[in-house]
N, C-alpha and C positions, 0 to 999 in steps of 0.2 A: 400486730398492727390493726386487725379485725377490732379486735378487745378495746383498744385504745381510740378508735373510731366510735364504737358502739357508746364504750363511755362518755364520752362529749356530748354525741345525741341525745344521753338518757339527763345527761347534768343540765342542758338548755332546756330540754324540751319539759321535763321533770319541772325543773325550776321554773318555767315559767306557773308550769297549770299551780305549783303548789302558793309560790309567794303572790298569785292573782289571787288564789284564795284567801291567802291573811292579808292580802292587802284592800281587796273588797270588804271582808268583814272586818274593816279598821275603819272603814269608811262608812261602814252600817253601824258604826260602833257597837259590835259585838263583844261583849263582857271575857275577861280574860276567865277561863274556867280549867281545871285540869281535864284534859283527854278531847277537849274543844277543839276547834278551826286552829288556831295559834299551833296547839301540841302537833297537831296531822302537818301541819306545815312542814314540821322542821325535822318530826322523824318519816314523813312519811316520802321526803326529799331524799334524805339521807341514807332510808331500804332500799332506796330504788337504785342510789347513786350505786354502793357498795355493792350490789347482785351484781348489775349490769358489768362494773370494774371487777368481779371477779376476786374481792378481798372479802370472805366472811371474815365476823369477831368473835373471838373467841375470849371470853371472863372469867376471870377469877376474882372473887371479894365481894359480890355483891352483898352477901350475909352482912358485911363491915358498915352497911348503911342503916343509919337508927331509920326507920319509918315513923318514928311517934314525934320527931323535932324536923325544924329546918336548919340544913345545912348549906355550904356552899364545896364548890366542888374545883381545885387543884390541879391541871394536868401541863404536863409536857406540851411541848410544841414544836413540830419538824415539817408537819406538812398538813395541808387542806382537809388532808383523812382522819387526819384524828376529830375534827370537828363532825365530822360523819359518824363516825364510829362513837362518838359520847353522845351525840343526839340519838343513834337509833338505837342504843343499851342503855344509856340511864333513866331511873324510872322518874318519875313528878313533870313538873313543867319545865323543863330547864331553858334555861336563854343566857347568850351569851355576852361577854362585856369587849367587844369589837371594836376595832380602831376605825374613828368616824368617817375616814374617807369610801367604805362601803355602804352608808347610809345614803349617798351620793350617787350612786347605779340606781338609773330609773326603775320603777319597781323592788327590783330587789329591794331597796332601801326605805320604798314607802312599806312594805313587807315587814321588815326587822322591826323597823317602831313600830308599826299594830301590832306586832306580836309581845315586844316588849324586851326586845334586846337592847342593850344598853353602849351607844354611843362613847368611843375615848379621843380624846386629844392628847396625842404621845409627845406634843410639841410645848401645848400650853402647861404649864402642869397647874396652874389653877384650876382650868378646864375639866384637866386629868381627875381632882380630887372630887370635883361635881359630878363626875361622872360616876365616882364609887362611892358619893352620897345617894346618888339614884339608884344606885345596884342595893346599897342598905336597905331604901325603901320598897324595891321590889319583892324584897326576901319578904316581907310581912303584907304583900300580895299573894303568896302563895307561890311565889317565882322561886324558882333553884338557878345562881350564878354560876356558872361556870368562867372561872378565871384562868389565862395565861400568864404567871408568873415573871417569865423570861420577857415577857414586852414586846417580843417578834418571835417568826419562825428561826427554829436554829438552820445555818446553811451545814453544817454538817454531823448533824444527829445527835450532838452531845448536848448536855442540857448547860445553857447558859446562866449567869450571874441572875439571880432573883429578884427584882424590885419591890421595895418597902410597902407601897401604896396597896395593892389585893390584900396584907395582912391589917390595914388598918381598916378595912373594909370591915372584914370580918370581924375584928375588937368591936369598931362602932355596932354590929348586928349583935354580936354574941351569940355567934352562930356558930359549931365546931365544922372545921374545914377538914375534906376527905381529902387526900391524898391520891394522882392517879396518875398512874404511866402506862402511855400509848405505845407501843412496839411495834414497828417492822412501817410505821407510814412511811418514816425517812428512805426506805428503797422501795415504796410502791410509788414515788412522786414529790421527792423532794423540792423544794423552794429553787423557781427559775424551770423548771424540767416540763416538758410536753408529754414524756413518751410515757407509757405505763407496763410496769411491771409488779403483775399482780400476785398474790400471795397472803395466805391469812394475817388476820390484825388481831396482836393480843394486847388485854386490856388488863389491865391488873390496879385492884382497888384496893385501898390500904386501910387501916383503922384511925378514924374519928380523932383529930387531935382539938381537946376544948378550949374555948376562949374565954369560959366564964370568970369574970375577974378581972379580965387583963387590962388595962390600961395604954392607950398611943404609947408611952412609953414602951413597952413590950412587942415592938411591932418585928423589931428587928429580931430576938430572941426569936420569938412566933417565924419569922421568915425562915430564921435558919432548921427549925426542930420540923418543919415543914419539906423543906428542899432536905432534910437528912433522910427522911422518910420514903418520896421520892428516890433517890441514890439507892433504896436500899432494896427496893422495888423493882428497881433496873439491876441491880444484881443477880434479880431471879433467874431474868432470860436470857444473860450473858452464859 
């Protein structure tokens, strides 16, 4: 109970000083740069969150990431920790493609746009596709996406059906997408749950699958050779 006290303290109080930070330097218009204001925000929210809870991460596959191209980045979704846990391990500037109603929390949300996270509409789906026009454009800012497949958190740990729209993303960039499975968030604090029960987070990165070529048509292939990859990944830690 101590732990799960502690953690909440560290998530508010954390949170505020970090997204005042990128939310001030949005408003000084401070240039997006790798290792900059924006970058300390999100991993530096995210160290603090994961100590305080008592979840170190533990990686496998970082070698799997090219360094010389931009990619976009693939993961599971179970709970609020994986997004912790991919901000305070992956390397570049990453930001995430977040469903718009968190843009909408005072600060926090003037936050995420300076930093350059990318707003979704899970409702409108015109909306939807603009929004992973702008995810295209941010990748040739120097920005790494991190996309959720699944379109929500799963409520019970398995990985839900994949939607088409992240893989056209990726065709429009031509950018090859990593493959990543988060492990053990779904019992540190599953979707709905208050209490914490903490315990390490493994992270497992897969190899580079490319887009170069591919065509909207191909999105659905791309989707599925994506999500097999993923499956196979989760096979590890079973």
């Amino acid at each position: 109970m101590i732990r799960t006290l502690w953690y909440y303290i560290v998530l508010v109080v954390s949170g505020i000083v970090h997204a005042g930070g990128s939310a001030i330097a949005g408003l000084l218009r401070v240039p997006l740069r790798r290792g900059g204001v924006y970058d300390w925000a999100g991993t530096g929210w995210a160290r603090d969150v994961l100590r305080a809870a008592g979840t170190p991460v533990l990686v496998e596959g970082l070698d799997n990431i090219p360094r010389s191209q931009p990619v976009m980045y693939a993961s599971n979704h179970s709970s609020m920790f994986d997004i912790w846990a991919l901000f305070a391990t992956l390397p570049d500037s990453v930001r995430f493609v977040a469903k718009r109603e968190l843009f909408k929390i005072p600060l926090l949300g003037r936050a995420m746009r300076a930093a350059g996270h990318i707003p979704i509409d899970r409702v409108a789906r015109k909306r939807a596709f603009e929004a992973y026009d702008e995810a295209a454009r941010t990748i040739k800012r120097g920005v790494t996406p991190v996309v959720f497949p699944e379109g929500t958190r799963s409520r019970t740990g398995e990985l839900l059906p994949f939607k088409n729209a992240p893989f056209g993303l990726a065709i429009a960039a031509q950018v090859p997408i990593i493959p990543i499975y988060v492990h053990h968030t779904f019992e540190i604090l599953p979707k709905g749950a208050w209490r914490l029960r903490s315990q390490p987070i493994r992270l497992l990165i897969g190899k580079p699958i490319a887009t170069t070529g591919l065509g909207p048509e191909d999105r659905e292939r791309l989707r599925d050779d994506v999500r097999a990859a993923m499956v196979a990944l989760q096979s590890n830690v079973r």
